[in-house]
C-alpha positions in Angstrom: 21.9 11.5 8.0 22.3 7.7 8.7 21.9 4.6 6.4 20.3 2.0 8.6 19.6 -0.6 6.7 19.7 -1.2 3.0 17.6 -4.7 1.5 18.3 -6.4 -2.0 15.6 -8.6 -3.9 17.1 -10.0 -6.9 19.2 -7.0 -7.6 22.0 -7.9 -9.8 24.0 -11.3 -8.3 21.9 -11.0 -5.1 19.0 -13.3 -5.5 15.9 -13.5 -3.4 15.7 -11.3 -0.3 19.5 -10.0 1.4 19.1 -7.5 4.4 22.4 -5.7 5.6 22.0 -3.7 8.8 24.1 -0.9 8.4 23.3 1.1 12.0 26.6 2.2 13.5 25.6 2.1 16.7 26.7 -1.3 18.5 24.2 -0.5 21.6 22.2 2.6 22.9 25.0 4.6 23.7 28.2 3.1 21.8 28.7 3.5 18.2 31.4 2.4 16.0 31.9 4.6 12.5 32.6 1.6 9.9 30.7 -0.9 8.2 33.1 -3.5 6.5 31.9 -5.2 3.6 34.5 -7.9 1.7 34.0 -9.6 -1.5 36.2 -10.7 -4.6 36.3 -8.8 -7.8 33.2 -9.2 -9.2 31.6 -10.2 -6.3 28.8 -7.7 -6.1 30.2 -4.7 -4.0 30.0 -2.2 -6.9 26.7 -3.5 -7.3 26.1 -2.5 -3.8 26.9 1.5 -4.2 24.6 1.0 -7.4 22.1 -0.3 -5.5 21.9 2.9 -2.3 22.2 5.8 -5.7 19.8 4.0 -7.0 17.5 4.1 -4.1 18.2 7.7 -3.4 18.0 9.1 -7.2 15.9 6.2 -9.3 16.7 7.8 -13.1 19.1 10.5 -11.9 21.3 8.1 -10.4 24.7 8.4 -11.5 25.6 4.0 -11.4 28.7 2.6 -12.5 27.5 0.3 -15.1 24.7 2.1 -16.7 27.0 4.1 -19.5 24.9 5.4 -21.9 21.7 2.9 -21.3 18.1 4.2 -21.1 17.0 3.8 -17.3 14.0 1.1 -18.5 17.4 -1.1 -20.0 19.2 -0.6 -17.2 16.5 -1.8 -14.9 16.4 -4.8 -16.9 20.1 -5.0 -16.5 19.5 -5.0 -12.7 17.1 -8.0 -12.5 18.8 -11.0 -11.5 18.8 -13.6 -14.5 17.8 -16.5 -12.2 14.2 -15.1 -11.3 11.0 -15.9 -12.6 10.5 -12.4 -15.1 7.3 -11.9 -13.6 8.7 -11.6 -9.9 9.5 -8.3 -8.6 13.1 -7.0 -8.2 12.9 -4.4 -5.0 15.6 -2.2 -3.6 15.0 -0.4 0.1 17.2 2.0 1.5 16.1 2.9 5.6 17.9 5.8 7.0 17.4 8.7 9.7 18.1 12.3 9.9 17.2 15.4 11.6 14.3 17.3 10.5 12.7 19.8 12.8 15.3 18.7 15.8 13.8 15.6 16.1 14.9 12.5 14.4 13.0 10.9 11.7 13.1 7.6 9.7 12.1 7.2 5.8 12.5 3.7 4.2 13.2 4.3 0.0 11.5 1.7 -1.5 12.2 1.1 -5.0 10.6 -2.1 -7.1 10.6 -3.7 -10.9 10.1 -6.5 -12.7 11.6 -7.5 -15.9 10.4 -5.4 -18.9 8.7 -2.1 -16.6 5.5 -0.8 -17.0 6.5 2.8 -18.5 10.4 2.0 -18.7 10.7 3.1 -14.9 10.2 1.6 -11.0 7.7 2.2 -8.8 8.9 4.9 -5.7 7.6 4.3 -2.2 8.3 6.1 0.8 7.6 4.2 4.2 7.5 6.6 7.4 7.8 5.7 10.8 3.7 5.5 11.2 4.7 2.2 8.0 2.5 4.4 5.9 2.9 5.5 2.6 3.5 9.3 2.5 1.9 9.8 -1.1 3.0 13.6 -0.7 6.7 12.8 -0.1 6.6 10.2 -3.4 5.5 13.2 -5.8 8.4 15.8 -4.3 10.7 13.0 -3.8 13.6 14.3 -6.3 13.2 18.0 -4.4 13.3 16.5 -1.4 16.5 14.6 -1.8 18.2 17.5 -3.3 17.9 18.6 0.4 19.3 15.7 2.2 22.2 15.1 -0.3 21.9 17.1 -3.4 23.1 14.5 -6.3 26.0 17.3 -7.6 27.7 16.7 -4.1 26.9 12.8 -3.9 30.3 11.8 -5.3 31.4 13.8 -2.5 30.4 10.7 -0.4 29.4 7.6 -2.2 32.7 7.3 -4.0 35.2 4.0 -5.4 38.6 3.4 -6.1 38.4 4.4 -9.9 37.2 7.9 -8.9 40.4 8.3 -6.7 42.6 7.2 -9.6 41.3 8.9 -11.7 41.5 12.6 -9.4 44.9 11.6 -8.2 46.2 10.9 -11.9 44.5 13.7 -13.9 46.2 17.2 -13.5 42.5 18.4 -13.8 39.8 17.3 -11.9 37.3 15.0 -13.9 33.9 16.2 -14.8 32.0 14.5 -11.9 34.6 16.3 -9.3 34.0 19.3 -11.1 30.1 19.3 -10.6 30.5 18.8 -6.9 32.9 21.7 -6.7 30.3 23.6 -8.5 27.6 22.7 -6.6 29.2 23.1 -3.6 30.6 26.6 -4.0 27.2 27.7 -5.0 29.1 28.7 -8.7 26.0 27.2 -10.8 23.5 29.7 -8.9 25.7 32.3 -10.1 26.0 30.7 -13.8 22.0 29.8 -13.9 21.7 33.8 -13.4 23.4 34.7 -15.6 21.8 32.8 -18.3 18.1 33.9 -16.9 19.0 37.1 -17.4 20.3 37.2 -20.8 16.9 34.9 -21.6 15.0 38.0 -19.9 17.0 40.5 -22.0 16.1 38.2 -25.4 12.9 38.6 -23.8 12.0 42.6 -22.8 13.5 43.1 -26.6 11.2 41.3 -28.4 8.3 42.6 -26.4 9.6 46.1 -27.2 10.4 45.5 -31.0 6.6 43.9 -31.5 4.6 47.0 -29.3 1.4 47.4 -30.9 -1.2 50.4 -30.7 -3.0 49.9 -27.4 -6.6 50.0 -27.5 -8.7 52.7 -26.8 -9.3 53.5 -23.2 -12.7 54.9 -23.3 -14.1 52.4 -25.4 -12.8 49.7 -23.0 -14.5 51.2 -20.1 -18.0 51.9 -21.7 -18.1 48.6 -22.5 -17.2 47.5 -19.1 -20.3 49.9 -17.9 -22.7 48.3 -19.9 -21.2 45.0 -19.2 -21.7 45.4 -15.3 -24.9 46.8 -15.8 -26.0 43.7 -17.6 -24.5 41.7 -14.8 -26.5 43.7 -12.0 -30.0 43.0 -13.5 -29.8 39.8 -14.7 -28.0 38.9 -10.8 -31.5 40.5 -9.7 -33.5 38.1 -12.3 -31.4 34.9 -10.8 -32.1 36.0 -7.2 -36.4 36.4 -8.2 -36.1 33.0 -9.7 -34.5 31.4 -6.9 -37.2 32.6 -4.6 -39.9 31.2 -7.4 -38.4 27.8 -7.5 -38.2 27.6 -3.8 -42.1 27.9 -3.8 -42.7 25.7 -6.0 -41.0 23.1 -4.6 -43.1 24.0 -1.6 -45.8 23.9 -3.8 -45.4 20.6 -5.3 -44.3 18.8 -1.7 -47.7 19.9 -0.6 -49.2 17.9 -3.2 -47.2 15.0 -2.7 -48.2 14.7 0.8 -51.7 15.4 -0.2 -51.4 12.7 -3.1 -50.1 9.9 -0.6 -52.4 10.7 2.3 -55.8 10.4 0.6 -54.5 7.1 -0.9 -53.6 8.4 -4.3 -50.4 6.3 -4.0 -51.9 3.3 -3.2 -54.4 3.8 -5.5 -51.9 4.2 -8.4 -51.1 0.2 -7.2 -54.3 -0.5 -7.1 -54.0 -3.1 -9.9 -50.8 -4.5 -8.0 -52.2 -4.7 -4.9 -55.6 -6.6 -6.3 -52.9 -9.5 -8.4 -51.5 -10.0 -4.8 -54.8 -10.2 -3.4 -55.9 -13.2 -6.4 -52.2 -15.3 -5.6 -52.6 -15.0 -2.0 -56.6 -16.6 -2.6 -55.0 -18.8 -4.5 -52.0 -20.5 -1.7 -55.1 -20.3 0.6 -57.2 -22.7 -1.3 -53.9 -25.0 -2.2 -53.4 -25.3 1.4 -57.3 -26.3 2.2 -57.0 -29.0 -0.4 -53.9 -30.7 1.0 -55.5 -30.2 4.3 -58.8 -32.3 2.9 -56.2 -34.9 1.6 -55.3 -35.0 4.9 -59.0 -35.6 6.2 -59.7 -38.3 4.3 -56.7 -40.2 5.0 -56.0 -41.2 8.6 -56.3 -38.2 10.3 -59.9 -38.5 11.6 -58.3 -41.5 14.2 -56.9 -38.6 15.6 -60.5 -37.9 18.0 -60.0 -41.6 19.5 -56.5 -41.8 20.8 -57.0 -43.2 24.0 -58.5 -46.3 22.2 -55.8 -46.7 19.3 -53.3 -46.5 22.2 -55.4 -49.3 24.3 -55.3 -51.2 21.5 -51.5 -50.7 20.9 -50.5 -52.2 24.5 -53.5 -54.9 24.5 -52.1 -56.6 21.5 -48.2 -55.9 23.2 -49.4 -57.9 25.9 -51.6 -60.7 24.0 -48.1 -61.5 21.6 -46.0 -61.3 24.8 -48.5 -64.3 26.7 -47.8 -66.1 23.2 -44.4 -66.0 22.8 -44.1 -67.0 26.4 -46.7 -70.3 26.0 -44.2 -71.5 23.2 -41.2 -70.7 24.7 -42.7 -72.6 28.0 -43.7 -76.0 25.5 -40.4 -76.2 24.2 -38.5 -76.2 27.9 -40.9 -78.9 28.6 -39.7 -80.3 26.1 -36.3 -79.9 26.5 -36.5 -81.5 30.1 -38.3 -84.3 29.4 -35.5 -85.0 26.7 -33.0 -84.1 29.3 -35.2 -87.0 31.9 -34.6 -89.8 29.2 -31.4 -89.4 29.3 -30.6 -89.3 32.7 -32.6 -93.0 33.0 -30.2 -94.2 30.3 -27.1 -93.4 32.1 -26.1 -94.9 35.2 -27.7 -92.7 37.5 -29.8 -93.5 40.3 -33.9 -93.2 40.0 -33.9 -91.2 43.1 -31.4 -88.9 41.9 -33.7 -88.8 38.8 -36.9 -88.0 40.6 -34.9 -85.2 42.4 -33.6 -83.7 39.2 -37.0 -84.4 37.7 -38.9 -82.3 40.6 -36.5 -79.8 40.4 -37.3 -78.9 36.6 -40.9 -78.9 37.5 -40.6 -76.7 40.2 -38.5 -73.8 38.2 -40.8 -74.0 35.4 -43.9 -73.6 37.5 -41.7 -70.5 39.1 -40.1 -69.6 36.0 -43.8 -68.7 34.3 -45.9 -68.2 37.5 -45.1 -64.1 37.1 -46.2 -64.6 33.4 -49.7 -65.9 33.6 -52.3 -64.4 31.8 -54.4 -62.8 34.4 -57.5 -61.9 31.8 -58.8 -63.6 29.0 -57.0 -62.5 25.6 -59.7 -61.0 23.3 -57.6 -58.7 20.5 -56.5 -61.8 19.1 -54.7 -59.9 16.9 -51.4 -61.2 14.7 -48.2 -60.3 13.7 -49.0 -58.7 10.8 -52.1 -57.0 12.0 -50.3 -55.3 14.9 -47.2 -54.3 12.5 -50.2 -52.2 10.8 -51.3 -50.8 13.6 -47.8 -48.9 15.1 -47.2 -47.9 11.0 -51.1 -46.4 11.2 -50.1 -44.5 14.9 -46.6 -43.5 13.3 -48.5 -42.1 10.2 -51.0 -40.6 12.3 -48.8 -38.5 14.0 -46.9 -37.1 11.4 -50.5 -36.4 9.6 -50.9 -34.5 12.6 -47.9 -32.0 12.3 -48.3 -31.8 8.6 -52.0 -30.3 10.0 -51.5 -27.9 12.5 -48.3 -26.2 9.8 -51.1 -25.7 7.3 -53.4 -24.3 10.1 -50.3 -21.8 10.9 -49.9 -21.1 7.1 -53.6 -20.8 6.3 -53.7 -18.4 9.3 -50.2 -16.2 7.6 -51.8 -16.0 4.2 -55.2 -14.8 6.1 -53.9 -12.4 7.5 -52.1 -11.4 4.3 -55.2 -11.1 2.7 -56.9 -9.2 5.4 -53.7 -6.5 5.0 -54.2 -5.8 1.5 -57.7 -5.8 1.3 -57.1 -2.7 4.3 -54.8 -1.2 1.5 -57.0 -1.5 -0.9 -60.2 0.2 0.8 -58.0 2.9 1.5 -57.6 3.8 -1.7 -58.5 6.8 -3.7 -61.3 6.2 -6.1 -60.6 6.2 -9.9 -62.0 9.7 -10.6 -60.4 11.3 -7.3 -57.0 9.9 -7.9 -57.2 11.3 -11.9 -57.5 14.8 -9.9 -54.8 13.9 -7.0 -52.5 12.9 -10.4 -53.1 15.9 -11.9 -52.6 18.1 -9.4 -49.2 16.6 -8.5 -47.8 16.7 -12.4 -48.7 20.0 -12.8 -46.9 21.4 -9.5 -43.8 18.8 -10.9 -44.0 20.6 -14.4 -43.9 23.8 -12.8 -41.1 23.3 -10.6 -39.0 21.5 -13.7 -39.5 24.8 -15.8 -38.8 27.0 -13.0 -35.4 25.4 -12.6 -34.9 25.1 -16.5 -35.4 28.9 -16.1 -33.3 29.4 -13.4 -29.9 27.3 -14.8 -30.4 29.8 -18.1 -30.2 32.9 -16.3 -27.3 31.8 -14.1 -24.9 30.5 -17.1 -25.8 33.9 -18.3 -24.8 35.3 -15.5 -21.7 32.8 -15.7 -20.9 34.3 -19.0 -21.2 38.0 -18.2 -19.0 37.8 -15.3 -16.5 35.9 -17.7 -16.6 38.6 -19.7 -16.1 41.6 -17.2 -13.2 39.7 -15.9 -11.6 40.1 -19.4 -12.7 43.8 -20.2 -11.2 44.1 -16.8 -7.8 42.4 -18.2 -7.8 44.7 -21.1 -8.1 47.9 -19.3 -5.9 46.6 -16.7 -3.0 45.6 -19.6 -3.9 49.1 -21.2 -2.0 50.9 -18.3 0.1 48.3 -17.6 1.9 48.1 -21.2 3.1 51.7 -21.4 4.4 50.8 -17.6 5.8 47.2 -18.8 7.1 49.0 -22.0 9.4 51.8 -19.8 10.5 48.9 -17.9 11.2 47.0 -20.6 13.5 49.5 -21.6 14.8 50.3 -18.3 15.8 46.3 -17.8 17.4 46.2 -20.9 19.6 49.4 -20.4 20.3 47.9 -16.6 21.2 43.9 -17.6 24.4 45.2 -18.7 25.4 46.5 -15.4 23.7 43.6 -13.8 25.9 40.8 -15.7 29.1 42.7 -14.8 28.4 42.7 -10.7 27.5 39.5 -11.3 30.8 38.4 -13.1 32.6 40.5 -9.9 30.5 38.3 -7.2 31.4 35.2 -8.9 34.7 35.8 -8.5 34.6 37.0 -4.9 32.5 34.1 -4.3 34.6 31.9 -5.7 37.9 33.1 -3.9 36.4 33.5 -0.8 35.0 30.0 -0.9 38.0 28.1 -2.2 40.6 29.3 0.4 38.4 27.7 3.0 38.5 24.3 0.9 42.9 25.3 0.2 42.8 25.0 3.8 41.0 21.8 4.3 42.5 19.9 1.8 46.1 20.9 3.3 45.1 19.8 6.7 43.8 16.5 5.3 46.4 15.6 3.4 49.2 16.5 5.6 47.0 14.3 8.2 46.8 11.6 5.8 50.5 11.9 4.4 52.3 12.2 7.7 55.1 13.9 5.9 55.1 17.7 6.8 57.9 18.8 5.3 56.3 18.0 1.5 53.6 20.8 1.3 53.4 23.4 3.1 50.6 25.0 0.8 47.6 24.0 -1.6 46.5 26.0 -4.4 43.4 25.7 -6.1 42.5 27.2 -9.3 39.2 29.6 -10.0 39.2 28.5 -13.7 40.4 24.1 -13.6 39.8 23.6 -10.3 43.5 22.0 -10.4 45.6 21.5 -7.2 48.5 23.0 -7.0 51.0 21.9 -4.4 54.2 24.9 -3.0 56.9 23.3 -0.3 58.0 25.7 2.4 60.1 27.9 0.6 57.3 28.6 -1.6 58.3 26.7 -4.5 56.3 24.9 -6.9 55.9 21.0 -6.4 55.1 19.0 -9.5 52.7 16.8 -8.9 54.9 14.2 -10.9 57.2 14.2 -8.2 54.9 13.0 -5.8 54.5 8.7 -5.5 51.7 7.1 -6.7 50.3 6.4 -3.3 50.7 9.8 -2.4 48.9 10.8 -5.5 46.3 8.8 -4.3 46.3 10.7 -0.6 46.2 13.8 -2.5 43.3 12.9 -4.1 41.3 11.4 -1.1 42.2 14.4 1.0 40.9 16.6 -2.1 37.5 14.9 -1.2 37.7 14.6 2.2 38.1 18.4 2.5 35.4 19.2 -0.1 32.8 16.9 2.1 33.6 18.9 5.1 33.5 22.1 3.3 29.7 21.4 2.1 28.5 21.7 5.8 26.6 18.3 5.0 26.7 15.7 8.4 26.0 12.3 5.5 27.7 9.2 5.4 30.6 8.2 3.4 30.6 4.9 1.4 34.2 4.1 -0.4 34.5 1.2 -3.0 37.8 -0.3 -2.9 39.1 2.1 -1.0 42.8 1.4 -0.8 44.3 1.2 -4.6 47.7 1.1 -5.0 48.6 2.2 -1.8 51.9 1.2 -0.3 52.0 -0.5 3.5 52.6 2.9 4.8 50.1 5.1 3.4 48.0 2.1 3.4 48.3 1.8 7.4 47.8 6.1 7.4 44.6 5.6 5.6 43.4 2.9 8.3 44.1 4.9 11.1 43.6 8.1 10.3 40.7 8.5 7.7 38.5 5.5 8.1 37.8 6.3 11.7 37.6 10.1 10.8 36.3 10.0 7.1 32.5 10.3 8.8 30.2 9.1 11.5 29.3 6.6 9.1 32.1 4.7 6.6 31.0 1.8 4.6 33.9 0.3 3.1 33.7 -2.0 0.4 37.1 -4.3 -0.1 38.9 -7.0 -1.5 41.3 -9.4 1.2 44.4 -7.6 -0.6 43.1 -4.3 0.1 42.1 -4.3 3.9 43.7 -7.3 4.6 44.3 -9.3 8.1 47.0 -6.9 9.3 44.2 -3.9 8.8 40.9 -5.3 10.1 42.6 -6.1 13.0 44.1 -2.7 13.5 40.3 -1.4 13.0 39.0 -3.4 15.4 41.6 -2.7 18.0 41.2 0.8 17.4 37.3 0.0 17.9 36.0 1.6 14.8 34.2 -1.7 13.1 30.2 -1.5 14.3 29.6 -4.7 11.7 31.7 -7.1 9.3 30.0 -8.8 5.8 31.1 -10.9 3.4 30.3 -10.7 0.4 30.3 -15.1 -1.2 30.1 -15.4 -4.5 29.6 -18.5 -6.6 30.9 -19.3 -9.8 28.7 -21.6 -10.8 25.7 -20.2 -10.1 26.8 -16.7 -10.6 25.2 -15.6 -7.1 25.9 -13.2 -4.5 25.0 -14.5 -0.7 25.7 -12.0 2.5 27.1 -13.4 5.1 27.8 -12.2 8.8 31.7 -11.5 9.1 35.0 -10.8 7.1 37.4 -12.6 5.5 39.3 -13.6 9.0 
């Protein structure tokens, strides 16, 4: 299992949307183990670990600052106090794993707003097709148990406190506990042993309250009689099937016969005749607007040729006038132009020469103009401004005709249609019989079927009721059989809750000197100190480490520094996460404690790189400091670097690419 990419949306200090890749791999086929997260106390990295339980366990989760809160408060808790309340707080979770040899992707998808609906979130799961698997969302919890059941999950989404707390405690605390539990398989054996002293409590009561059975013959005469019952009225169902399947034939036949000899249309007679009177009516409407028409100025329509005539006669005839005046005022003109010459000192031969000149263009100027027939419209202004407003008006008089001819023609036509409908038509005493006929065969079919459903529910009924003579003859030979085992169980719990109580143990030894062993090896990895334990006891009953030196002898675990206290209890859970035979990623919250410079350097070198495929480590700059992360990244174990910038002032959380240095 993988954690690819986990995204924030006004979780906690982490307002609007935040996306942190967490993919180890740096390309296709390189891959570094750790993702390094920094940020000051109170910065948001707890938050973070909160965040991925959530995702993964929604109500189950076990989060650091819910305490004793109902899950709808602690929701609330989570909403970032800077949003809108009525905008959604989301928390996604994308990782990959290994399900039928092939690798798959599922993106958690957890989302809020203040106050929930309910008191809880809303759980989506986003495949690698982006569609919702609703299957998945319903068996979610089961199917997580799978992945990384929640009794190991401290196992591997651990902090600091957790590792004080182990390394200081001769016993292991209650959460450590659990995952031992869980991970030796010692609450199977518990959660049997409670069923079957619930099963005892059980088979006791059911023999102390044994009443008289009934009696067997009477049980199965009744059944007889019951069955018998059953057979005929089956038969009855079956001969009314058959008779309401020929009715139905029956009345389909007079259907058809109804509709084809016009008993139908005769049944809209009435109908058909008011369409008949309102399409009369639109015809006459239309052949009085198109007499309107007629008597207006439509009948110049049969002479266009002459209105047209007309039209470019009296164009011409107010042309030839506009020219004559136009011609008397350039005379005009000239001549004014002639008396002015003669008053200037300009010679009378240059006169004559200007004066010839104006004669000559003016004779040229109108010679193309001349009237070649004798005007006889003698028509004015006004008079031909009536005539192009009579030619326009006559042409759209015209249009306004031939779309009344087309509509007259429709509603024709329309008439025509129903009046077809109309002939075809039963008459009145034929379609009474037609009617007739077809509500009769409808009655008959109606209590046909009516008959029908009665005898089936009865048939319903009487199969019901076999089923539970059945039940009770059945239970009649079963409960002098349940009743010896009954007994039997009870006499054989005893024996039962004692191999059990033998298997536990066995179990439980046989388990935990595998774990002995691992948590030796890790810790004499981690410490880097041999000669301190040579051997780790752990015990069936506390779970409690015990530490012996190489002559066998007891070593307090006073004795030991507080740093290696702390190894002790890292390698505890480093050895129980290999011993659950789960391949999941590790995510540490201030990983490093107390640790002196030399443990500290043993931890960066040796179980970072080691602790998993996958480390997120969440830190403060005193914890992994500059000396470390650059010992991590020489050793080439750091796939990406965050930081983790929080403002005071706005109380906000920001992620940003890169560490402290």
């Amino acid at each position: 299992m993988i954690f690819l990419e986990l995204v924030l949306q006004n979780f906690g200090p982490y307002s609007g949307k935040q996306v942190i890749n967490l993919n180890p791999k740096i390309d296709e086929e390189n891959s570094h183990p750790i993702i390094l997260l920094g940020g000051m106390n109170g910065g948001g990295k707890t938050t973070l670990m909160d965040a991925i339980r959530l995702a993964l366990y929604g109500a189950r989760a076990q989060c650091s600052t819910r305490g004793n809160l109902s899950y709808s408060d602690f929701l609330n808790q989570c909403v970032n106090n800077k949003i809108d309340p009525v905008a959604d707080t989301r928390i996604e979770l994308l990782f990959e794993h290994i399900e039928n040899d092939k690798p798959i992707k599922y993106r958690v998808v957890r989302s809020w707003t203040k106050n929930p609906k309910d008191g809880k979130d809303t759980l989506g799961i986003l495949g690698d097709s982006d569609t919702w698997p609703d299957a998945l969302v319903n068996i979610w919890d089961e199917y997580i148990e799978n992945l990384l059941p929640l009794g190991i999950s401290n196992l591997f989404l651990f902090d600091g406190e957790q590792v004080k707390e182990l390394a200081e405690q001769e016993t292991p605390p209650p959460v450590v506990v659990d995952a031992i539990r869980g991970l030796l398989g010692l609450e199977l054996a518990d959660r049997l042993a409670v069923d079957l002293d619930i099963l005892v409590n059980r088979k006791l009561k059911e023999v102390g309250n044994t009443k008289d059975l009934a009696n067997l013959e009477e049980i199965e005469t009744r059944l007889t009689q019951q069955q018998e019952d059953y057979q005929t009225t089956e038969e009855k169902v079956e001969i009314l099937k058959n008779q309401v399947e020929e009715l139905e034939e029956k009345q389909q036949e007079a259907i058809d016969k109804f509709i084809s000899e016009g008993g139908k249309i005769a049944a809209e007679r009435n109908q058909l005749e008011l369409q008949q009177n309102t399409k009369t009516a639109e015809i006459e409407q239309v052949r009085q607007s198109m007499c309107e028409l007629a008597a207006d100025v439509l009948p110049l329509a049969l002479i266009p040729n002459l209105l047209n005539q007309a039209q470019v006669q009296g164009e011409k005839e107010f042309r030839h006038q506009q020219i004559e005046i136009s011609k008397d005022l350039l005379i005009e003109r000239d001549q004014r132009l002639l008396t002015w010459l003669n008053q200037v000192e300009i010679s009378p031969i240059e006169v004559e020469k200007i004066q010839s000149f104006l004669i000559q263009d003016a004779d040229s100027l109108y010679a193309k103009t001349l009237q070649t027939e004798t005007p006889w419209l003698l028509a004015d202004d006004e008079t031909l401004s009536q005539l192009d407003n009579l030619i326009y008006h006559l042409q759209n008089s015209k249009l306004s005709a031939k779309e009344k001819l087309a509509i007259l023609k429709n509603k024709e036509e329309e008439i025509h249609t129903l009046e077809r409908q109309v002939q075809t038509a039963a008459a009145p005493e034929d379609y009474t019989k037609l009617r007739q006929a077809l509500e009769a065969s409808q009655n008959q079919v109606v209590e046909a079927k009516a008959n029908y459903e009665t005898i089936r529910r009865r048939l319903a009924e009487l199969e019901t009721i076999i089923a539970k003579s059945k039940r009770e003859l059945s239970d009649y030979t079963v409960e002098n059989i349940k009743h010896k085992n009954s007994e039997h169980i009870i006499t054989s719990a005893a024996k039962v809750q004692n191999t059990l109580k033998i298997f536990r143990e066995k179990l439980t030894l046989r388990k935990l000197n595998k774990l002995e062993e691992e948590v030796k090896n890790c810790f004499l990895y981690l410490l880097h100190k041999s000669d301190l334990v040579h051997r780790i006891t752990i015990d069936t009953k506390t779970f409690s480490l015990l530490l012996y030196d190489l002559n066998g002898k007891p070593v307090p675990k006073h004795r030991l520094s507080a740093g290696e206290k702390q190894l002790l209890a890292i390698a505890f859970l480093w050895g129980l996460a290999k011993v659950s035979g789960h391949r999941l990623p590790v995510a540490i919250d201030t990983p490093l404690g107390r640790l002196d410079s030399s443990h500290r350097s043993n931890l960066v070198e040796r179980y970072f790189p080691s602790a998993s495929h996958q480390v997120i480590l969440l830190s403060t700059d005193t914890e992994i400091g500059k000396k470390e992360v650059e010992t991590l990244r020489e050793n080439e174990a750091i796939a990406r670097e965050y930081l983790l910038k929080y403002d005071s002032t706005t109380r906000q959380t920001t992620i940003q690419p890169g560490y402290f240095w």
